[in-house]
C-alpha positions in Angstrom: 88.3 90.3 120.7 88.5 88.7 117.2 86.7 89.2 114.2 83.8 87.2 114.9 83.0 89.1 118.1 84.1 92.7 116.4 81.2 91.3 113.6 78.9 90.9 116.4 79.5 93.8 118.3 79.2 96.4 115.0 75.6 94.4 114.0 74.6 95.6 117.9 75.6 98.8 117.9 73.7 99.4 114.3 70.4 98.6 114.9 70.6 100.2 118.2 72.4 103.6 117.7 71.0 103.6 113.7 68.1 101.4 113.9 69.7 99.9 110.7 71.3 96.3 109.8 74.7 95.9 109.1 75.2 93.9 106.0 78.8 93.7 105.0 81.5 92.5 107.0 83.5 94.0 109.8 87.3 92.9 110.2 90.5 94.3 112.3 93.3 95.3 110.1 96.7 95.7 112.4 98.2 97.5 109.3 96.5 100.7 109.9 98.4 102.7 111.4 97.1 106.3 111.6 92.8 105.8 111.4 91.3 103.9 114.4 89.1 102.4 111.0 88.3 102.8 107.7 85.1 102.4 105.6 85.7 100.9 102.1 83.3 102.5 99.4 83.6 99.3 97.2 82.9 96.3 99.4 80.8 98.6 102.1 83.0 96.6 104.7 84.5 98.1 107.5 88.3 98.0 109.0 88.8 98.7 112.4 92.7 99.3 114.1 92.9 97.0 116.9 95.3 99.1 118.5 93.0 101.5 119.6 91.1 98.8 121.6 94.0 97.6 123.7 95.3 101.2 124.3 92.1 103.3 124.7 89.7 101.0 125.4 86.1 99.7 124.8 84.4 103.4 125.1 86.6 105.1 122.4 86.4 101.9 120.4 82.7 102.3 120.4 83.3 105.6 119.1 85.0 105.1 116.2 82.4 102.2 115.4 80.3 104.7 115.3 82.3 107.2 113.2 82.1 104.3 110.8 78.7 103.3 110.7 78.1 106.9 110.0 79.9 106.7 106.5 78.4 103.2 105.8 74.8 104.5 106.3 75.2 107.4 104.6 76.6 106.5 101.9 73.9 103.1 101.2 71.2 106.1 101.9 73.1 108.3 99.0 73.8 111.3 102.0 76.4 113.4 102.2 78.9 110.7 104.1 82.4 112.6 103.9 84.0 114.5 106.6 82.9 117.7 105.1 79.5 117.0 104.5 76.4 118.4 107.0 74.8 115.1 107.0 77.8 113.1 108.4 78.3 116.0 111.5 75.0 115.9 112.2 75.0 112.5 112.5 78.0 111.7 114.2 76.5 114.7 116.8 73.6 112.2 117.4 74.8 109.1 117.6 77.9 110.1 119.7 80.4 108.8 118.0 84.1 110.6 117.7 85.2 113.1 114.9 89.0 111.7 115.5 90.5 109.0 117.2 93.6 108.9 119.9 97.2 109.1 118.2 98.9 105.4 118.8 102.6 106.3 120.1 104.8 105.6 117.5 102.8 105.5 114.3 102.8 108.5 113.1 106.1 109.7 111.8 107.3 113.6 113.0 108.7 115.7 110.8 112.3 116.3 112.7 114.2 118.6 109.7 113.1 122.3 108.7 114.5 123.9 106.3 114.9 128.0 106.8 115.2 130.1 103.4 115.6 133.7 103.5 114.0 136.3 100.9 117.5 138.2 99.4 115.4 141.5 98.5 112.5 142.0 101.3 114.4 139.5 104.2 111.0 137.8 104.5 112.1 134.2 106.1 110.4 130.8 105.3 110.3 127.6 107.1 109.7 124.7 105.0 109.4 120.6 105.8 110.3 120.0 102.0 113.6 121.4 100.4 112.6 124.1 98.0 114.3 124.7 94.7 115.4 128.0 94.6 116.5 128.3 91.0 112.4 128.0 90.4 111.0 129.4 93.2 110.8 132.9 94.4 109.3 134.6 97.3 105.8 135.1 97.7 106.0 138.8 98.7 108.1 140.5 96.4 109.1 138.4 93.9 113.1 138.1 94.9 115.7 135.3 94.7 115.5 133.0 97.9 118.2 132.3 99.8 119.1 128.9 101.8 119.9 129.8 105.3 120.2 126.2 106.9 118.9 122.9 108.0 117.4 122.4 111.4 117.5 118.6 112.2 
């Protein structure tokens, strides 16, 4: 599928899941890497991850079409079109469309070091992603010096 066809296929599924015209433009964007698409406030155009065609298919592609065209209409109409709001979950709910996508192997990065302080006064342990200063910082608890116990890669 290229762009023309993607532009096609977003025009169709707008008038008949909204019973709306889409107006702006509808491109794929290979540079996304964790969002099966993305809605641009400014322009009102749409980006959609090809990746999630080729390894998911046509059904969950449809999906996140959807998810899209529920920010895009929402926001034109001056609804709640955020994540958050009631307007968007109710109509994502109707139209069908998906609240996330599918994880593409190998885009997202995991988070392979922990860092393990220890509370010197109450013992309380913490497990952090980010090194914490502990000149600064104290524990959450009781107030005490914390303690670097080690680094689990």
């Amino acid at each position: 599928m290229n762009n023309e066809e993607l532009q096609i296929l977003v025009e169709r599924v707008s008038l008949k899941h909204f019973g709306k015209a889409f107006k702006h433009k509808a491109t794929f964007n290979a540079r996304l890497r964790t969002t099966g698409g993305r809605y641009m406030l400014q322009s009102h155009n749409i980006e959609m991850n090809p990746k999630q065609l080729e390894l998911f298919g046509e059904g969950e592609f449809m999906k996140i079409i959807k998810h899209e065209l529920c920010h895009y209409h929402l926001h034109l109409e001056g609804k709640g079109y955020q994540h958050k709001d009631a307007d968007f979950k109710t109509l994502l709910r109707k139209v069908g469309g998906s609240r996330y996508c599918n994880v593409v192997p190998g885009m997202r990065r995991e988070i392979k070091t922990v860092h393990l302080y220890r509370c010197t006064k109450c013992g309380l342990e913490y497990k952090r992603k980010r090194l914490i200063n502990v000149k600064r910082f104290v524990c959450g608890r009781c107030k005490g010096k914390l303690e670097k116990i080690k680094t689990i890669s």
